[in-house]
KOLNUGU-189707 format. One record per residue (C-alpha): residue in one letter; x, y negated, z negated. Coordinates in pm, whole numbers, m for minus. Last residue first. Layout:
BEGIN
DRENVEX resn   east  north     up
DRENVEX    A      X      Y      Z
...
END
This chain:
BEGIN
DRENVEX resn   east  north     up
DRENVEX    X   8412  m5040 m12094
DRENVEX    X   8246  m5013 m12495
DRENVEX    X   8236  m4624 m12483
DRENVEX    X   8647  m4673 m12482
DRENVEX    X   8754  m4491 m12190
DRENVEX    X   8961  m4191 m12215
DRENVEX    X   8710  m3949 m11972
DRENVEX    X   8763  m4228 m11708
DRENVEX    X   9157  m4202 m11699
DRENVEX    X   9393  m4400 m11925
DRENVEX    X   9701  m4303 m11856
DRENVEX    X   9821  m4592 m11707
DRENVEX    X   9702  m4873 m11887
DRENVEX    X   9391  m4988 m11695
DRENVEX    X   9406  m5261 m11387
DRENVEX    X   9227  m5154 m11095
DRENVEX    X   8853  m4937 m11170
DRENVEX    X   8804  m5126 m11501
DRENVEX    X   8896  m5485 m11370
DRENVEX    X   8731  m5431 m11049
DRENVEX    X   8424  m5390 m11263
DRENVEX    X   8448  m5660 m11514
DRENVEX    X   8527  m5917 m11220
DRENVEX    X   8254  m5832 m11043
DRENVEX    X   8027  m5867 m11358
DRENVEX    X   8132  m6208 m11445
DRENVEX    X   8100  m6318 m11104
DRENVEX    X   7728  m6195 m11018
DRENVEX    X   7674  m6318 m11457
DRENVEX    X   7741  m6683 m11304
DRENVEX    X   7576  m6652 m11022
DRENVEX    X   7243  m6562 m11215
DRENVEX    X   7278  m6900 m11386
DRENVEX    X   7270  m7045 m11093
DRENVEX    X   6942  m6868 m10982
DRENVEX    X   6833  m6982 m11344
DRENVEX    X   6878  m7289 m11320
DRENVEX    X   6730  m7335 m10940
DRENVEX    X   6441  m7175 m11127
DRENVEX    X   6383  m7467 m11349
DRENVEX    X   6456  m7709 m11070
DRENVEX    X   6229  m7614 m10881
DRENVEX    X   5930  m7526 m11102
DRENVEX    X   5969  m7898 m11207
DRENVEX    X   5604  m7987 m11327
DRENVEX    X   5413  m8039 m10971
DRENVEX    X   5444  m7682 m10893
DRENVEX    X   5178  m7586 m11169
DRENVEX    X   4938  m7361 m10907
DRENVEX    X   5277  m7221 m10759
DRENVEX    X   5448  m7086 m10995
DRENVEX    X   5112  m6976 m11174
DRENVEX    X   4981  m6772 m10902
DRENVEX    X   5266  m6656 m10855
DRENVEX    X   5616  m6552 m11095
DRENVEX    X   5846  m6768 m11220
DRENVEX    X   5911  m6502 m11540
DRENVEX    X   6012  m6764 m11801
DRENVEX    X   5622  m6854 m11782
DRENVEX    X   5493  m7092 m11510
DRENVEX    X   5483  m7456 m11710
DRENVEX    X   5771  m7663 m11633
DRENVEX    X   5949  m7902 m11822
DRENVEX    X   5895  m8285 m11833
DRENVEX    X   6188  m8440 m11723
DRENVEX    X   6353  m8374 m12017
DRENVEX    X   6362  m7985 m12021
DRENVEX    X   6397  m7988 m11625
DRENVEX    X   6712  m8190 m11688
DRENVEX    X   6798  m7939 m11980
DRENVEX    X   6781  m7662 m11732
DRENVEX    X   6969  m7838 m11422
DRENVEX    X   7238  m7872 m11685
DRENVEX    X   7254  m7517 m11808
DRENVEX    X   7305  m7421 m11455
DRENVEX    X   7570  m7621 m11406
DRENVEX    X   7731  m7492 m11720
DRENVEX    X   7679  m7128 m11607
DRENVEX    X   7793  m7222 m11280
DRENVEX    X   8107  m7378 m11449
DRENVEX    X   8188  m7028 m11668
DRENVEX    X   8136  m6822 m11378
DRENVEX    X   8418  m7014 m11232
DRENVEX    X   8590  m6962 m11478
DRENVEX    X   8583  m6595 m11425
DRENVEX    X   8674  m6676 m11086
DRENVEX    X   8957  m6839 m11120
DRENVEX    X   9080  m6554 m11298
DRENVEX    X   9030  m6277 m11099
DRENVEX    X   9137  m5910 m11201
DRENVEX    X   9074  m5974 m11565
DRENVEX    X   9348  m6049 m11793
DRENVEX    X   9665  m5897 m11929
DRENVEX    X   9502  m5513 m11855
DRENVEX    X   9565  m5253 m12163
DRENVEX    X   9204  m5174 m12080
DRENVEX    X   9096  m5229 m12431
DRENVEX    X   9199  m5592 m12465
DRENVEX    X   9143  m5689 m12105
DRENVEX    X   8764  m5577 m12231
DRENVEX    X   8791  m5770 m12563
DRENVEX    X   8727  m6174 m12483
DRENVEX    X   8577  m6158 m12187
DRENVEX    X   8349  m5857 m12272
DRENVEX    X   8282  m6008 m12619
DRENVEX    X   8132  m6363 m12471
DRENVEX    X   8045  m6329 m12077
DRENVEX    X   7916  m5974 m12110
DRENVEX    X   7714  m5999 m12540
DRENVEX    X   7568  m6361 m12504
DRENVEX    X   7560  m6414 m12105
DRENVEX    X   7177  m6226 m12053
DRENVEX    X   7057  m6318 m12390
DRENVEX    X   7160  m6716 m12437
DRENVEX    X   7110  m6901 m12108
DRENVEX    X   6885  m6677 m11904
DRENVEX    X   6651  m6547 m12134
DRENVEX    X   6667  m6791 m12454
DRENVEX    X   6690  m7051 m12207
DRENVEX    X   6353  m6965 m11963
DRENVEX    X   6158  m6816 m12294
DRENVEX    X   6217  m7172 m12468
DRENVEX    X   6162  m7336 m12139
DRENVEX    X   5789  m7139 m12119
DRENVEX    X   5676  m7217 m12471
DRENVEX    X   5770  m7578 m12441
DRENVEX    X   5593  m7585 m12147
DRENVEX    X   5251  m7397 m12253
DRENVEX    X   5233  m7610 m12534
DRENVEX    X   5255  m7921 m12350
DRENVEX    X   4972  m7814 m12144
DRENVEX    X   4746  m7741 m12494
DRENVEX    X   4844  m8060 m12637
DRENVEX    X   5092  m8107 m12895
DRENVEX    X   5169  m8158 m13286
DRENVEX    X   4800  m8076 m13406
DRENVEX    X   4677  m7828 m13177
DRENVEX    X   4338  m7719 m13394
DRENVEX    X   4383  m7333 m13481
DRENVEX    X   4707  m7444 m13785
DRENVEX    X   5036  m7356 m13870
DRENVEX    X   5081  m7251 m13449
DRENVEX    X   5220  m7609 m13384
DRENVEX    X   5524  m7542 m13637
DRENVEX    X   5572  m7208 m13477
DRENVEX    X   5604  m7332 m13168
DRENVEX    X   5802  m7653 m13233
DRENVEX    X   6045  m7422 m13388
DRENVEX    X   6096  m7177 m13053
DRENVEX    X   6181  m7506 m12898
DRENVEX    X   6410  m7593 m13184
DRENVEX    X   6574  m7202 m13134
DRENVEX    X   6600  m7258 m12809
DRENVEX    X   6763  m7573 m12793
DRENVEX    X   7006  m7405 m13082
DRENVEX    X   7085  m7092 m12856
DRENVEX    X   7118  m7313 m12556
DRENVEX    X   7438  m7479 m12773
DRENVEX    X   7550  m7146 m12915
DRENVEX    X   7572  m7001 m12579
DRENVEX    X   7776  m7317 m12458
DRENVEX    X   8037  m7250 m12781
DRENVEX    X   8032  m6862 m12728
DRENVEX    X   8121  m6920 m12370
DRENVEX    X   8388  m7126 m12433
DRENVEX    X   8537  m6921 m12654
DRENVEX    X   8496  m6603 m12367
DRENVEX    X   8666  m6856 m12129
DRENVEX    X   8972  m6901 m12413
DRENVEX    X   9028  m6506 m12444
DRENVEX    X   8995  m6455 m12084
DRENVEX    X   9306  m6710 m11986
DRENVEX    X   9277  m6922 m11687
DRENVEX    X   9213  m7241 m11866
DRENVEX    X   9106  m7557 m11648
DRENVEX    X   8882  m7695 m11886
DRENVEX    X   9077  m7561 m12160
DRENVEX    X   9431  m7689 m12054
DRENVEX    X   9218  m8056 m11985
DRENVEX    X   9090  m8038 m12331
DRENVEX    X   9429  m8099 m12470
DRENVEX    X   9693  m7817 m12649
DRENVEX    X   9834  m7524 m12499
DRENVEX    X   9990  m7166 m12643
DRENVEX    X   9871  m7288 m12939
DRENVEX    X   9501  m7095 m12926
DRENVEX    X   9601  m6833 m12666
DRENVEX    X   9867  m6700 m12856
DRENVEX    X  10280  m6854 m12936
DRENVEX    X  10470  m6719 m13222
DRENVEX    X  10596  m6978 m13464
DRENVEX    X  11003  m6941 m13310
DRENVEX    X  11074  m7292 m13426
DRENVEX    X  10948  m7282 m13817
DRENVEX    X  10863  m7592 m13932
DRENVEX    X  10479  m7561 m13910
DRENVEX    X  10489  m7222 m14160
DRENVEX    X  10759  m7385 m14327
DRENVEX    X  10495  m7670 m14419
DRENVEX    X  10218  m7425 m14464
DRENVEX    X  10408  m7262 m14721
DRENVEX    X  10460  m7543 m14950
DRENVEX    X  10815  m7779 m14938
DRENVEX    X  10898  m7936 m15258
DRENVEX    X  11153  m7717 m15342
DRENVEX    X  11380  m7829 m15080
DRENVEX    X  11420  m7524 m14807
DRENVEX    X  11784  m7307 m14864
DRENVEX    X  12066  m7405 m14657
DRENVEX    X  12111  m7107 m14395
DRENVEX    X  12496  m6998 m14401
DRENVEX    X  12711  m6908 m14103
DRENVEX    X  12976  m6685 m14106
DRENVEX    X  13304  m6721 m13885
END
């Protein structure tokens, strides 16, 4: 006994068979739907996503710190702020382009996404904790912009003495709590990259094969 497939109505477009069609192969993008599967995603390709999105966030308060910078150095005189304010704005745009866009931008966002990838591996060797690395970097991103709107801080991205502690009074705490959270989340990130690469490559692929990328 044959069966025959009934040809589609002509006024169907490509897209529509496209969304019609039962065995659409599944990937990390369809596989689940709702912003509680990405919150609690497990999968490296949708952490490195998330990444990119909370990078480009700090990347844009950066970049419209670095802009009230520039604008203030069109002229000697200070025009837009004064001299203390300055100094702030200068230091949390140094603190987040540091910490919160150069440090995670090229490990937490292409590693996660294409180290698995060129191991052979299905995922990194710990899961939870590579989003876990993702929370502490958002927690740490929060205690930054609280320190952004409660005033900022005025020590240089660096933290370091006499002027860490001469300007205590302007949220040196919190700034570098940020940062030492921050920090955590690269700790995990990295941990997980290396006992990746030492556990879970294709066999076969010895050190000498190693993409100059892992």
């Amino acid at each position: 006994m044959t069966t025959s497939t009934l040809p589609a109505p002509l006024d169907m477009t490509a897209s529509d068979l496209e969304t019609k069609t039962p065995n659409q192969p599944r990937n990390y993008l369809n596989a689940e739907h709702g912003l509680k599967s990405w919150l609690l995603t497990q999968d490296h390709k949708r952490i490195a996503i998330l990444y990119l999105i909370s990078v480009s966030f700090f990347f844009l308060v950066g970049g419209l710190l670095a802009m009230a910078i520039r604008l203030e150095l069109l002229t000697p005189q200070a025009d837009m702020m004064a001299p203390d304010t300055y100094n702030k704005v200068f230091t949390m745009h140094g603190i987040t382009m540091v910490f919160f866009v150069l440090i995670p931008a090229i490990p937490a966002v292409i590693g996660n996404f294409v180290l698995p990838l060129m191991l052979g591996a299905r995922d990194l060797a710990f899961p939870k904790i590579n989003l876990l690395s993702w929370y502490c970097y958002v927690l740490g991103g929060i205690l930054l912009l609280y320190t952004v709107i409660a005033g900022g801080v005025d020590t240089g991205w660096t933290f370091t003495t006499p002027l860490s502690t001469h300007y205590v009074n302007t949220h040196v705490i919190s700034a570098g709590l940020a940062a030492f959270v921050a920090g955590f989340s690269s700790i995990f990130t990295g941990l997980n990259f290396i006992v990746t690469v030492h556990r879970m490559r294709a066999p076969g692929l010895t050190w000498y094969r190693l993409p100059l990328f892992i």
